[in-house]
N, C-alpha and C positions, 0 to 999 in steps of 0.2 A: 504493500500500500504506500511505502515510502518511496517510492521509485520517482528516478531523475523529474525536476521540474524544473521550470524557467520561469511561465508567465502565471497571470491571474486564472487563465482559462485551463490551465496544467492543475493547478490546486483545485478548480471546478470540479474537473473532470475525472481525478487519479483519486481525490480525496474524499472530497464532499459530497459526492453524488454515489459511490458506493458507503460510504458513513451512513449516509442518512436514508438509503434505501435498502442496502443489503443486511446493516450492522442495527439499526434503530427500525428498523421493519416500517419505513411509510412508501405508502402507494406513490404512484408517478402521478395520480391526477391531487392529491392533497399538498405536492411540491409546485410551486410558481414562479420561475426563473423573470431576470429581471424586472420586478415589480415597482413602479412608479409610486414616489412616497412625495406628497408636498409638505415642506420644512421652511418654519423662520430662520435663516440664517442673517442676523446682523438684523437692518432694516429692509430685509433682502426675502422676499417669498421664493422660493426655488423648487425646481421638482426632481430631483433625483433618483436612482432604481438602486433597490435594495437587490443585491445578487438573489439570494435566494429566500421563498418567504416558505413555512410548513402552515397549512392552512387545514383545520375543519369544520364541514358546517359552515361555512363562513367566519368563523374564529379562526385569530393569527393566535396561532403557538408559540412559533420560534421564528426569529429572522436570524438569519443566518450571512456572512458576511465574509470571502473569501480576497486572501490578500495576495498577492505576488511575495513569492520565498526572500526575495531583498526588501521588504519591509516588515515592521514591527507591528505584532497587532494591536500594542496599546496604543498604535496613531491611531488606531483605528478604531478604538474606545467611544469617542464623543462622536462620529459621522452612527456609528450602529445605535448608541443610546438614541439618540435622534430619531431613524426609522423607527426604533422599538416602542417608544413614546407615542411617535403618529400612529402608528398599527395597533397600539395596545397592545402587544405584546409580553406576554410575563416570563420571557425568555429569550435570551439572542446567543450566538454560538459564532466565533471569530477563527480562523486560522489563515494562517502562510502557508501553510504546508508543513512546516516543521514543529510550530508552537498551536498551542489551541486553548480558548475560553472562555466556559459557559458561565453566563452572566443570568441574573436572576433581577426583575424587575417588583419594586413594592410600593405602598401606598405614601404621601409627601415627597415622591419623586426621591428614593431609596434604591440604592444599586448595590448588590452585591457578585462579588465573584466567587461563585459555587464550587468550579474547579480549575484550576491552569495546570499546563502541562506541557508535555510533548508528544506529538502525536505518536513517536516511536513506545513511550509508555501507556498510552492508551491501549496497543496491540499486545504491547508483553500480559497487561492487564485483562486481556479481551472484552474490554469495555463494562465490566460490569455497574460498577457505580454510575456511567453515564446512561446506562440503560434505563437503571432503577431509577433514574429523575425526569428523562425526556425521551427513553425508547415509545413507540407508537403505541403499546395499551399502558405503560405507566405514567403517561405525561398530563391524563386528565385530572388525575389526583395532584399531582407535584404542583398544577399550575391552580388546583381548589384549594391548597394550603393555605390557611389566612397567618400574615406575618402577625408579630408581637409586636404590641405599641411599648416604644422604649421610653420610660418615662425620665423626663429632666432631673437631676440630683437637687433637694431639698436644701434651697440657697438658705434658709435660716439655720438649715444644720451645717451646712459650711461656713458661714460667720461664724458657729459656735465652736468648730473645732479649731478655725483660724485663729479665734482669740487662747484660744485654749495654748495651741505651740506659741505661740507671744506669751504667753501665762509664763508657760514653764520656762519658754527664754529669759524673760527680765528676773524670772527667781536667783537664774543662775548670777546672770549679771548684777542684782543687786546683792544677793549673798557671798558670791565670790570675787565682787568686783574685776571681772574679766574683761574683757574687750569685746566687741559683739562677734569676732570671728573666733575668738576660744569661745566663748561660749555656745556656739553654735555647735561647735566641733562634742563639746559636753553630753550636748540636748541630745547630738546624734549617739555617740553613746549608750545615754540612758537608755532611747528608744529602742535602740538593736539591742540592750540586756532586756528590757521588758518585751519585744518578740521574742527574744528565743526563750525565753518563761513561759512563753503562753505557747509556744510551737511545742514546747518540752511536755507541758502539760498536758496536751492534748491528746499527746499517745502515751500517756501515763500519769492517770489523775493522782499519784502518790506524790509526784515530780511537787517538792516544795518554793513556789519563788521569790524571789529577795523580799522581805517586808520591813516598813519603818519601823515597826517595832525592834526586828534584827537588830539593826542598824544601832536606835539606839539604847539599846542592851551593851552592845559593842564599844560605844563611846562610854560609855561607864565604865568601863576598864582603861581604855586610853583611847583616845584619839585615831594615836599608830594603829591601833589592831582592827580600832574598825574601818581604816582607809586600807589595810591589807585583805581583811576580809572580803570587806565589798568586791576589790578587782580579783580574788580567787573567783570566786563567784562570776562571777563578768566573765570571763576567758572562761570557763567550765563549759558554759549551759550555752555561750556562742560558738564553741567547739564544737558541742554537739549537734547544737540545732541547726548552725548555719556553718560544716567546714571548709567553704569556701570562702568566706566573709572571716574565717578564725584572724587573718594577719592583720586584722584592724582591731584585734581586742586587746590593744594594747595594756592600756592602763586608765581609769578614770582619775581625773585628777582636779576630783572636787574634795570640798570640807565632807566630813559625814552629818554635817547639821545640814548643809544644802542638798545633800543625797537624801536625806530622810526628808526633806519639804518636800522635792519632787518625787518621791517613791508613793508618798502619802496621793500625791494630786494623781499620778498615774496607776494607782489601784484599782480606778472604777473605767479604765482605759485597757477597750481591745481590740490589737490589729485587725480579726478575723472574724471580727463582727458581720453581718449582712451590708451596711453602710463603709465599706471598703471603700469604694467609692467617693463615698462623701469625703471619709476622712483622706485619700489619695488629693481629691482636688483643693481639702482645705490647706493640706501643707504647701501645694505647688502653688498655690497663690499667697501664704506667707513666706516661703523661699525672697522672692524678689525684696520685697521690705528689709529682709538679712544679707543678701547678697548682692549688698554696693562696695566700691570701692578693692581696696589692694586686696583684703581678706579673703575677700570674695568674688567680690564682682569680674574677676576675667573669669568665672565658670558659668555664667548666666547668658544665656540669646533670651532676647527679649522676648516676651507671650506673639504679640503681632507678629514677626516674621518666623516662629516657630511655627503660627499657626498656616500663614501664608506656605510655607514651604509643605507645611504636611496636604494641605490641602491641594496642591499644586501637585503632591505626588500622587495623587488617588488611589490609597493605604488599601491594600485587599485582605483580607482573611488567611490568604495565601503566601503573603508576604513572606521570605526570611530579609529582618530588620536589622540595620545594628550601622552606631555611631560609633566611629573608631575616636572620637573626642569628646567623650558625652557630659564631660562636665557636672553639673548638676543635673542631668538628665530628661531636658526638657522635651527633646526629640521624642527621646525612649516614652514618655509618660502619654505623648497627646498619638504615636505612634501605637501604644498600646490601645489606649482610647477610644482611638477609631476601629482598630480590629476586635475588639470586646463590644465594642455598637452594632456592630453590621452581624456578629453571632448572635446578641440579643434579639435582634432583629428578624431570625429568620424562623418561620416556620416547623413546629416540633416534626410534622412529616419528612419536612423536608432533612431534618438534622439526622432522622432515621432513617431515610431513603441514602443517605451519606455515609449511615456506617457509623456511628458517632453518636456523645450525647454533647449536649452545652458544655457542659462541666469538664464533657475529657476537651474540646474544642480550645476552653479558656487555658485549662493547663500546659493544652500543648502552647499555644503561644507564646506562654510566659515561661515554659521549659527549653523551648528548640524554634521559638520563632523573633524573638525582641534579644540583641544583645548591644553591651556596650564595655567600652574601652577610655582610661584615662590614666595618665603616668603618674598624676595627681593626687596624693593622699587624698585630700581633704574633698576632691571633687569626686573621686570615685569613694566616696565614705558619705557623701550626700545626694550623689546617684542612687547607692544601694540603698539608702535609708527612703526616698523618694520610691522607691520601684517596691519595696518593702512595705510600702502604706496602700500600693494597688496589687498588692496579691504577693510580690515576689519581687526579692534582690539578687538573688545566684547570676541572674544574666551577665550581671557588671562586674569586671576583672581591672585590675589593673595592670597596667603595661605599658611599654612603649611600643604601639600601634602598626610603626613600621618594622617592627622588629616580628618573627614569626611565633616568637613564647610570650606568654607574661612573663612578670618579674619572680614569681613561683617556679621557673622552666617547663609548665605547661602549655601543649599546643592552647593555640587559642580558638574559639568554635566553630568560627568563620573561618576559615581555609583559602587560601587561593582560588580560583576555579580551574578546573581542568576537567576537559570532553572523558578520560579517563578515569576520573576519580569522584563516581557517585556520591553524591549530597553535601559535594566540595563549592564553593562560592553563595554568592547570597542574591535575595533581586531586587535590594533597595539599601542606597547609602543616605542617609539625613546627619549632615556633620556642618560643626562651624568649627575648626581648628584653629588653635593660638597660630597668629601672625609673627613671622619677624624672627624666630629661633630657628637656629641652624641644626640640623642633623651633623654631628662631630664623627662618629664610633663606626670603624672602619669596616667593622662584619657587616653592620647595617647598609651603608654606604655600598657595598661590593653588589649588593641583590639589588639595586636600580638601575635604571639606565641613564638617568638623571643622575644618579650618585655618581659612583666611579666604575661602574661597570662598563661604560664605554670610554667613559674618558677619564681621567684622574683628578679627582677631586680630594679634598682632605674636610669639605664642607657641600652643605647645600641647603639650601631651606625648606623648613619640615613642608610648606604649603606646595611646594612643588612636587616633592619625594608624595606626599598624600593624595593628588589626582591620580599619580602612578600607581599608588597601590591599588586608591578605588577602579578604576579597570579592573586592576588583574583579578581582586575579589569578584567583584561581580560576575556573573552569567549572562548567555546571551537574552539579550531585551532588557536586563538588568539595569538600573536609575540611578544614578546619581544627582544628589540634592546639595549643594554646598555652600556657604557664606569664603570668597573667594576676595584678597584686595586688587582694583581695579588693576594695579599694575600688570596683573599676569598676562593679562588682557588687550592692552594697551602699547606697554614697553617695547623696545624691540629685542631688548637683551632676552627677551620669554616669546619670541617668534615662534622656536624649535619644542616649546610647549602647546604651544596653540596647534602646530601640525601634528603633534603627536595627537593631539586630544578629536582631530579633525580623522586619523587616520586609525580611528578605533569605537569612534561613538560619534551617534547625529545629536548635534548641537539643536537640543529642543526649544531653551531658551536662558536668557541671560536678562537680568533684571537686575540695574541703580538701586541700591539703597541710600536715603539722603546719610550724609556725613555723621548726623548727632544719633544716628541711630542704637549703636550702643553708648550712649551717655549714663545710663543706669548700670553697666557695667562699670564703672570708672572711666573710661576711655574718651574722652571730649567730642573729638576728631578723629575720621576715617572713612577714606574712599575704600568702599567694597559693593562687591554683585554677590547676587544668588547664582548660581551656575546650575543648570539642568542638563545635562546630558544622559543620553540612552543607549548603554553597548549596545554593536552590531550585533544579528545574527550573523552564525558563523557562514553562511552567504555570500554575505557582505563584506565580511573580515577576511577571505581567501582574495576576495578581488583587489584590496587595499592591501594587502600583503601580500601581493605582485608586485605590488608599483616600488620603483627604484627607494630606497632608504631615504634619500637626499632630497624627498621632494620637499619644492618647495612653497607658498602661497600660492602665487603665480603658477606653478605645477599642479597644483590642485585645482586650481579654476577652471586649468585648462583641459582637467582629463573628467570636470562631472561636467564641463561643457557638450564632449564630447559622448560621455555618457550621462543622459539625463535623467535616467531611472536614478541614479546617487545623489539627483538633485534632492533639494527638500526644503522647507518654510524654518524658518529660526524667528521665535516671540523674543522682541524687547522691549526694556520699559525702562523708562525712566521714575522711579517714585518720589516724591518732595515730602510727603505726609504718612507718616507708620503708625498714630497712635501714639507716639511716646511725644512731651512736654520737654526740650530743650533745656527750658530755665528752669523747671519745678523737680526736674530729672523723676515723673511719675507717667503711667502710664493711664493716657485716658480712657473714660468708659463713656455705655452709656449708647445709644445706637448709631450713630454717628458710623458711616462707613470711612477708613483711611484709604489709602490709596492705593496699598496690597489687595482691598476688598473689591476696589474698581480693576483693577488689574485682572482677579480671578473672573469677574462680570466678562470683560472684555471677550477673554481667553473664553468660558462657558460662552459665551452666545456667538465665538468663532466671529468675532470684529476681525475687520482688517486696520483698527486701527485708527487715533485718530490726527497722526501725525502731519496728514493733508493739512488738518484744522488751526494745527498750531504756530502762533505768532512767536518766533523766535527771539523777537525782540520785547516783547513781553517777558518769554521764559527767561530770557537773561535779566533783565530787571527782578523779575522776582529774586532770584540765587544773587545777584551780585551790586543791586540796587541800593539805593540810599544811601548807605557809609561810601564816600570816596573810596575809604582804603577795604570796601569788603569785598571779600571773595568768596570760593563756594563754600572751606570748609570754617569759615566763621559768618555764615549767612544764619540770622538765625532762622531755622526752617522748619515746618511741622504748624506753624500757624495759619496756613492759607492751604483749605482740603482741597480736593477733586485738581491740583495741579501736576496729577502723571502726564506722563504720555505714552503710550503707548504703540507698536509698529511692529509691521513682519518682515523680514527679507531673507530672501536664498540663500543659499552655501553658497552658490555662485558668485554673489555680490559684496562676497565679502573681499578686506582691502588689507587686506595683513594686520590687519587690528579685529576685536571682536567687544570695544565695549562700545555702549548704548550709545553714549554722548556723542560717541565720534561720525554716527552713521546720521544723529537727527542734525548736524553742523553739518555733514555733508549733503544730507538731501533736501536742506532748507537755503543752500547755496547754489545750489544748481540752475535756478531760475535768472539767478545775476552773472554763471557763471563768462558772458560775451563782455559785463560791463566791469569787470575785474582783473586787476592786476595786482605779480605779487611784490612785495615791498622791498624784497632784493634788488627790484629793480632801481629803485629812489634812495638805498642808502648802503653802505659797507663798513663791513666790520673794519677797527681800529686793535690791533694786538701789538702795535709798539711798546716794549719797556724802557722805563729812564732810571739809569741810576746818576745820581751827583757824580764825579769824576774831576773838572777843575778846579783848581782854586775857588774860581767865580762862583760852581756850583757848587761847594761844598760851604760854601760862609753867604750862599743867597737862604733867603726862610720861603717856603712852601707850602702852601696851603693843601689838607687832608681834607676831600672831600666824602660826603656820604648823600644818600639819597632814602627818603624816609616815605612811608605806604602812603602819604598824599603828595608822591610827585615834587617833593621841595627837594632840591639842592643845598645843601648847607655845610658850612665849614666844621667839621669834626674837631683838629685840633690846626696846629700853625708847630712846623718844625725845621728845624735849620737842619742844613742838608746833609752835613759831617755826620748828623745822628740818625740817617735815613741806611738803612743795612741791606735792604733785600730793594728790589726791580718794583718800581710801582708803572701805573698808564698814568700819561699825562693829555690834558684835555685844553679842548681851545674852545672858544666860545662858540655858542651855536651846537657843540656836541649832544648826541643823546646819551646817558649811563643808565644801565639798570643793573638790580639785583637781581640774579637770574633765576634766584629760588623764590624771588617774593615778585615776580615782574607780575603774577596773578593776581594780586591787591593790589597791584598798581604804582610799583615801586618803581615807574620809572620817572624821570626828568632831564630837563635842560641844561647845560654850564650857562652860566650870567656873564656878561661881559666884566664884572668884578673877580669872578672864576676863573677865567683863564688863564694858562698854566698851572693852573692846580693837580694834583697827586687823587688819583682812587685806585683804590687795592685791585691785585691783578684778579680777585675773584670776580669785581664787577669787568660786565661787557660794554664797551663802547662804539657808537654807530657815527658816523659822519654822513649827513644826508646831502644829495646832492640833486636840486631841483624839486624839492617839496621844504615847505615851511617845518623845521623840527618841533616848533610849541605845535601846531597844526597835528601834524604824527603823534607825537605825543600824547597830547588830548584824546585823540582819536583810540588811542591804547588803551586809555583807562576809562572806554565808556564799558557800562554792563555786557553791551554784545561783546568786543574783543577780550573783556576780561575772562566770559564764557567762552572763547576763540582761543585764548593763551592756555587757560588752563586746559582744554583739551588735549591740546601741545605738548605744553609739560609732563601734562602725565603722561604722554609718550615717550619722557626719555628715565636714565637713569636719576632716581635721588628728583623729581620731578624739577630738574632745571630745566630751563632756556636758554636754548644755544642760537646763537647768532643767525644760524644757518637754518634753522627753524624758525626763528621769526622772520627770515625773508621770505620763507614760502606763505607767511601771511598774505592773505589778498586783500586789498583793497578798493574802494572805489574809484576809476577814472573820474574825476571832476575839475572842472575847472574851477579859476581863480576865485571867481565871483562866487560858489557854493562853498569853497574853502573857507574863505574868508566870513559869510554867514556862519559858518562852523564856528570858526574860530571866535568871532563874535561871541556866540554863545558860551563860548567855552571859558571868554573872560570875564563874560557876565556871571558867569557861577564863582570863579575865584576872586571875584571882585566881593559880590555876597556874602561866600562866605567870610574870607577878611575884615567884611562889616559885623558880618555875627561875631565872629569871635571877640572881634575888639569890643563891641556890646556888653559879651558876656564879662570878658575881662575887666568892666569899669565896673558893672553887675558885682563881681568878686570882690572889688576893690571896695565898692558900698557895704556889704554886705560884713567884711573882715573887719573895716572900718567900726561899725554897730555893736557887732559882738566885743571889739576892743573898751568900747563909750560906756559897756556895762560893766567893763573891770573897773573903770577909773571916777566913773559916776557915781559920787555916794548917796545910796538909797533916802528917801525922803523918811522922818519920821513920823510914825503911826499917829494921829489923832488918840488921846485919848479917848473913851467909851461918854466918858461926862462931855467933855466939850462936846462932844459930836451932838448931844442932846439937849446943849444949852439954849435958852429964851433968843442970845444975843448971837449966836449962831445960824439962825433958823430965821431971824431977821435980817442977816446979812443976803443970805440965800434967799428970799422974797426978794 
């Protein structure tokens, strides 16, 4: 049945048509090849043909939906929900030829995936489970199954158990006056001794666990004994209960007065209650509140694009899960979430027609479907504790990720993938890994190709080494979900990243996150994307690993040119608004959609986009408007909703970069592209250095100049030459200089005719124009659009400078003299302005210093007596 295919009408014909008639027993006349389905797409009515419909009675069963062996069927995901929806359908059935599946359709527009697979396992299997759910006499029951209504978790019992972990944290904090990140680390503690008491007990009600009374029994002998006692006890019963969680049960290393306050408060506390649940989401929404700053907060992704990403992933029951960075475990929890909803969700016939009950369903999940990975004490110690309050912590190990053991020297669960090595890889990664650390250790280093496995390396950074692993992990159709920094994207030095990533997976989509997004982690500032990529079928993967090693962008355009089947749509977005509060560092509620929310809108109703719509010169304003000296990543942003944007474009069309900003500056330029020229052409680099050398020079004095984020030239210091050591540039009037790391806020300026020959450090660049106004240029540099123009620039090189060579290829507008000068006009009417403002403020200041001084020096008037104030002759004076 597996035999050679190429096209869509191969999988028709070899697959789907003996499946569904020889193997699932339906007639030829209950089968409806291409059926006509009319669908909203966008604001688009369209009519479309569903491959194949199973029809009886005039009732649609199943639509069925056959792909060509080089695509993925979860592309194919949202075009079949779609048919299945218009048809009513309570079942649709997906393949290539080589992957398959059966989707199950429920009431509030609920989808689950009942089985995935591979069609070669379906045969070893001889289909029996697909029989028992959609064969031709069992499909009238499976599709009469009424699903379970999942009901919402009882937000007044989640307030209660929220304040409850704030309870027992501030006990801690105020009894042992700790820090809120030891104290945390405490809390977690107590809690894993109080699971495994109640894990212990429950397969042996003899099992005694720790009580305050213990405790303080124990402090009446001494102190020592009962802070010894307690942690025997602690490592004992987390030995047993949980031996894989044993290397965290260090030591508790609280008073036994503060051990007895919280043992007392968590006496009438249990993990294993029916409300699991409740208490799982009450802690993950007291997590954030505790996890700011250095202690914590680099283990924290914010709720909104935790959520966005899972939702973007569309989390199946099927799933194998696992964050090789999971930190506090936020993936893992909202990952689990969704695969414990879509069980609750479905049908008890149907859970039996599967072979299966709920209960074995949940455990498998949480046994051999959700894992996570951290090298991190404290974050793989609040992982478990988190995963622990929704059923189970065993998932989460720690380790270092690229390496192939934990830190224990056991394999880790998730494996490589290999075509050889059954139940080896996984088929969803959701990671945000720490930025900016380098992978050092040499064993590790030797298994990449990115490390030193092809070339010799003694370094690399973990974020590059980690797309490398996630491939290899993955299987084919397998997801990758990642919070990625633009640079990887962008740089050119990460080119041969980008083609690796292009020559093993379709780039699904890539989506801006604004800058303040982790603010609530500690982190102020940071350009990063979400990166979505989907490994090949191995199809796909044999044709790309043909092509020469050495390709290169340009290679690549020009061989899915040439084969267009490898073409394919890439989603990007730009987002301005996530839900989190810049300046309050909180995350807001309340119904309010952010712009992750309009993104997945978009993406659901298959927009193309509204890129067409948007005023560039706008979007620049927003990010880089009002402060002279602001840029994108000190904009404050998150204030102004519905500011995405959104857009699709080919593999084809890509330009050796692959981040968002660069493609919406490019296709919002395109319309001017006849009345534009680049600015190389108007001016040229200046890279002379001067050192003193004569007499003359060494006993003349020199002026140091510097250039500050609103554009002013001004004299740093003044130094006589004899004391000048190293090569500076020297500058004549009319020069331009910038900072070339700060030319993005708009650090550039003019030399003044009082300026010339003055000294700037060889780190600044200087330009000599030749045939345009430099104040003109200038001005021009630091409006909101070029500042959104440079900065896209920048982050194309290393260390996000600007290179000389790079701002010549800025284009600008052919204008004449007369539009110049209007320009320029305005541009002095603004510095004119502000100079009046300031000077305003500054007599403002001088009033104001003045007043508060008049009250030092002013002696207080004294009080009227109580009598006089009520005197005859008082009372007369005042008539």
């Amino acid at each position: 049945m597996t035999e050679s295919m190429i096209s869509e009408r191969d999988v028709e014909v070899k697959i789907v048509t003996p499946l569904f008639r020889e193997v699932l027993g339906y007639e030829d006349k209950e089968m409806a090849w291409a059926v006509p389905v009319k669908m909203n797409l966008g604001r688009e009515v369209r009519t479309k043909e569903a491959d194949l419909v199973i029809r009886r009675k005039g009732e649609t069963l199943i639509v069925v939906e056959a792909k060509k062996p080089t695509e993925a069927i979860s592309g194919a995901t949202g075009q079949t929900d779609s048919y299945a929806f218009a048809l009513q359908s309570p079942f649709s059935f997906i393949t290539n030829g080589k992957e398959y599946r059966l989707r199950a359709y429920y009431h509030g527009n609920r989808r689950v995936d009942l089985i995935t697979g591979t069609i070669e396992s379906l045969t070893k299997k001889n289909f029996a489970k697909l029989i028992k759910l959609i064969g031709a006499k069992e499909i009238s029951a499976t599709a009469a199954d009424t699903a379970n209504t999942v009901q919402e978790p009882d937000a007044e019992k989640i307030r209660d158990y929220r304040r409850f972990f704030k309870g027992l944290h501030n006990a801690i904090r105020d009894g042992d006056k700790l820090d809120p990140a030891a104290a945390f680390d405490e809390l977690s503690k107590l809690l894993l001794m109080s699971a495994a008491d109640e894990a212990l007990r429950a397969k042996n009600r003899k099992h005694k666990r720790l009580t305050s009374e213990e405790v303080e029994t124990w402090t009446e002998t001494s102190s020592k004994m009962a802070t010894e006692s307690v942690n025997i006890h602690f490592r004992h019963v987390v030995k047993l209960a949980f031996p894989l969680l044993s290397d965290e049960a260090s030591e508790i290393k609280l008073s036994p007065r503060t051990v007895t306050a919280l043992l007392k408060k968590l006496e009438p506390f249990s993990l294993k209650s029916d409300d699991v649940d409740v208490k799982g989401r009450a802690f993950e929404e007291f997590l954030p509140s505790q996890l700011r700053g250095k202690g914590l907060g680099q283990y924290f992704t914010p709720r909104p694009v935790v959520n966005f990403i899972c939702d973007l992933a569309n989390i199946s029951i099927n799933d194998i899960v696992l964050d090789f960075a999971c930190g506090s475990g936020g993936f893992l929890i909202r990952a689990y979430e969704k695969m414990r909803s879509e069980v609750e969700i479905l049908p008890a016939g149907t859970i039996k027609r599967l072979g299966t009950t709920r209960q074995q369903m949940l455990e498998d999940i949480k046994d051999s479907q959700v894992f996570g990975i951290d090298a991190e004490p404290r974050a793989a110690r609040t992982a478990r504790m988190n995963m622990l309050l929704w059923g189970d912590g065993k998932c989460v190990v720690r380790g270092n990720a690229l390496a192939n053991t934990d830190f224990s020297g056991s394999d880790y669960a998730v494996r490589e993938y290999s075509e050889a090595d059954e139940g080896s890889g996984c088929s969803l990664i959701l990671a945000n890994p720490p930025f900016g650390a380098r992978e050092k250790e040499t064993k590790v280093l030797s298994q990449y190709d990115f490390g030193s496995r092809k070339k010799k390396r003694t370094s690399q950074k973990t974020e590059v080494l980690f797309v490398e692993k996630a491939l290899r992990l993955l299987r084919p159709e397998g997801r990758l979900l990642i919070v990625l920094p633009t640079g990887l994207f962008s740089a050119d030095s990460y080119e041969d990243l980008r083609i690796h990533i292009l020559r093993n997976s379709w780039v699904r989509g890539i989506y801006n996150l604004p800058t303040h997004t982790f603010v609530q982690s500690g982190i102020p500032t940071v350009n990063t994307v979400v990166l979505y990529v989907q490994k090949f079928t191995s199809t796909v993967q044999e044709f790309f690993d043909a092509q020469s090693a050495d390709l290169t962008f340009e290679d690549f355009k020009t061989l899915i040119s040439k084969n267009p089947q490898y073409d394919y749509e890439i989603e990007m977005a730009d987002a301005e608004n996530v839900g989190n509060d810049a300046e309050t560092e909180s995350t807001s509620t309340g119904d309010a959609s952010n712009d992750l929310d309009l993104i997945l809108k978009d993406i659901g109703s298959d927009s193309d986009g509204d890129l067409g719509e948007l005023d560039v010169f706008d979007f620049a304003e927003r990010l880089y408007g009002i402060k002279s000296f602001r840029r994108r990543d000190q904009a404050l942003r998150g204030t102004r909703r519905g500011g995405k944007v959104y857009f699709k474009l080919r593999a084809s069309e890509l330009n050796n970069r692959m981040d968002p900003s660069y493609y919406v500056l490019q296709e919002k330029m395109k319309p001017f592209a006849n009345g534009l020229e680049p600015i190389g052409q108007r001016v040229k680099a200046i890279s002379d250095r001067f050192l003193p050398k004569t007499p003359k020079e060494l006993d003349a004095d020199y002026l140091f100049l510097s250039i500050s984020s609103d554009g002013k030239v001004t004299v740093r210091e003044k130094m006589r030459g004899e004391d000048i050591l190293t090569s500076q540039k020297k500058v004549k009037a009319g020069d331009i200089i910038y900072n070339p790391m700060r030319a993005n806020i708009g650090s550039l300026g003019v030399v003044g005719e009082t300026q010339a020959g003055g000294l700037v450090s060889p780190d600044y660049h200087v330009l000599r124009t030749d045939g345009i106004d430099a104040e003109f240029l200038v001005g021009l540099l630091r409006t909101p659009f070029y500042k959104f123009y440079i900065d896209i620039i920048t982050t194309g090189s290393i260390r996000d400078r600007l290179y000389p060579q790079d701002l010549q290829r800025i284009l600008i507008p052919k204008i004449d003299s007369t539009q110049r000068k209007q320009i320029k006009d305005l541009q002095t009417g603004i510095a004119s302005e502000i100079e009046s403002s300031q000077k305003k403020v500054s007599e403002l200041s001088v009033d104001l210093n003045e007043k508060v001084r008049e009250m030092f020096v002013t002696k207080p008037s004294r009080p009227v007596p109580a009598k006089a104030r009520t005197s005859p002759r008082v009372q007369s004076k005042q008539k």
